[in-house]
C-alpha positions in Angstrom: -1.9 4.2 -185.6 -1.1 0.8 -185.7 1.1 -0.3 -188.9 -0.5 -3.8 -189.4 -2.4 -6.4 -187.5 1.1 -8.0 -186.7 1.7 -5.2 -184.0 -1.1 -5.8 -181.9 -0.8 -7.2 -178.7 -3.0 -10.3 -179.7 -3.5 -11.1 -175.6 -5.0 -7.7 -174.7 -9.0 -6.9 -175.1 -10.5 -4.7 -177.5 -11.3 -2.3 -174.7 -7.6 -2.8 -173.5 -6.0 -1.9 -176.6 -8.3 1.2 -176.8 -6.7 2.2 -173.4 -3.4 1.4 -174.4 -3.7 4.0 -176.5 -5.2 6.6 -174.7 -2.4 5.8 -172.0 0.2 6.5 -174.9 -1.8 9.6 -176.0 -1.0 10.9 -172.5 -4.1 10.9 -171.2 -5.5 10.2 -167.3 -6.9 7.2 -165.8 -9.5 10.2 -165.0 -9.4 11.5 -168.7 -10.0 7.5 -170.2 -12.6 7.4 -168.0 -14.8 10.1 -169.7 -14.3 9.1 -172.8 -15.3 5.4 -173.2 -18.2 6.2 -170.2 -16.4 3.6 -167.5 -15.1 4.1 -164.0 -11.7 5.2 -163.2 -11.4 2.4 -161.3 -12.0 -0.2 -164.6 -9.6 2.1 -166.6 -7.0 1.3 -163.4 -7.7 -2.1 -163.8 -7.0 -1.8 -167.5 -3.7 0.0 -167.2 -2.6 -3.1 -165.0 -3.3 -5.7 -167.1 -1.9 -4.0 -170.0 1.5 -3.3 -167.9 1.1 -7.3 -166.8 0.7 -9.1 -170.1 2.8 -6.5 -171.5 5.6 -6.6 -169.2 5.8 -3.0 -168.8 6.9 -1.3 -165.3 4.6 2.2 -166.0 2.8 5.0 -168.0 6.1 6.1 -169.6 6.9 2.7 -170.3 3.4 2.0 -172.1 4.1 5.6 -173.9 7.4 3.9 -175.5 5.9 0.6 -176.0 3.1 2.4 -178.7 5.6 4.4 -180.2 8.3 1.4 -180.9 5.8 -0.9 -182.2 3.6 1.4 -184.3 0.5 1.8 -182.1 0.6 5.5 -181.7 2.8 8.0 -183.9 4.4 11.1 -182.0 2.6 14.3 -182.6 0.2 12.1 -185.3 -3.7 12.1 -184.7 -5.8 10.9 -182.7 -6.4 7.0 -183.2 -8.5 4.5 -181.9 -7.8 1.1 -181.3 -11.1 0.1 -183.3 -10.4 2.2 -185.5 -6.9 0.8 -186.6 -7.7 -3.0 -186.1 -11.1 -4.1 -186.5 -12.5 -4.6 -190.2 
C-alpha cells in the first residue's frame, strides 16, 4: 500500500498504476488479465509503458520499484491501486 499521494507515479494512468501493482504482487501478464477483464495484450502494453515512464529495465525491476517507494509492502495484503489513492 501506498504510503501517501507523494509516492505515486503522477505520469502513470489509473489502470496503469493498478497494474503496477499487480506486476509487484507477482502476478502474470495472463493473471492481470483476468482480473480487471482486459486482454493480455493491453496488460503487455501496460507493463511497457510503466517500465518506459518509469525507467525500469523489467518485472524484477518494477517488483523493487513498489517496494522502495511504498506501493506494495512484502508479504502485506493485497492492495489496489484505487483503493490506496483515489478519495
Amino acid at each position: 500500500m501506498l504510503m501517501s499521494e507523494d509516492d505515486i507515479p503522477a505520469h502513470l494512468t489509473e489502470r496503469e498504476g493498478e497494474v503496477l501493482v499487480q506486476v509487484a504482487r507477482g502476478l502474470s501478464n495472463l493473471e492481470i488479465a483476468e482480473r480487471p477483464a482486459v486482454s493480455d495484450v493491453t496488460v503487455k502494453a501496460h507493463v511497457g509503458r510503466i517500465l518506459t515512464e518509469l525507467g525500469l529495465r523489467d518485472r524484477v525491476q518494477v517488483v523493487v520499484y513498489a517496494c522502495e517507494n511504498g506501493i506494495v509492502r512484502p508479504g502485506g495484503p493485497e492492495t489496489t491501486w484505487a483503493n490506496d489513492h483515489r478519495g
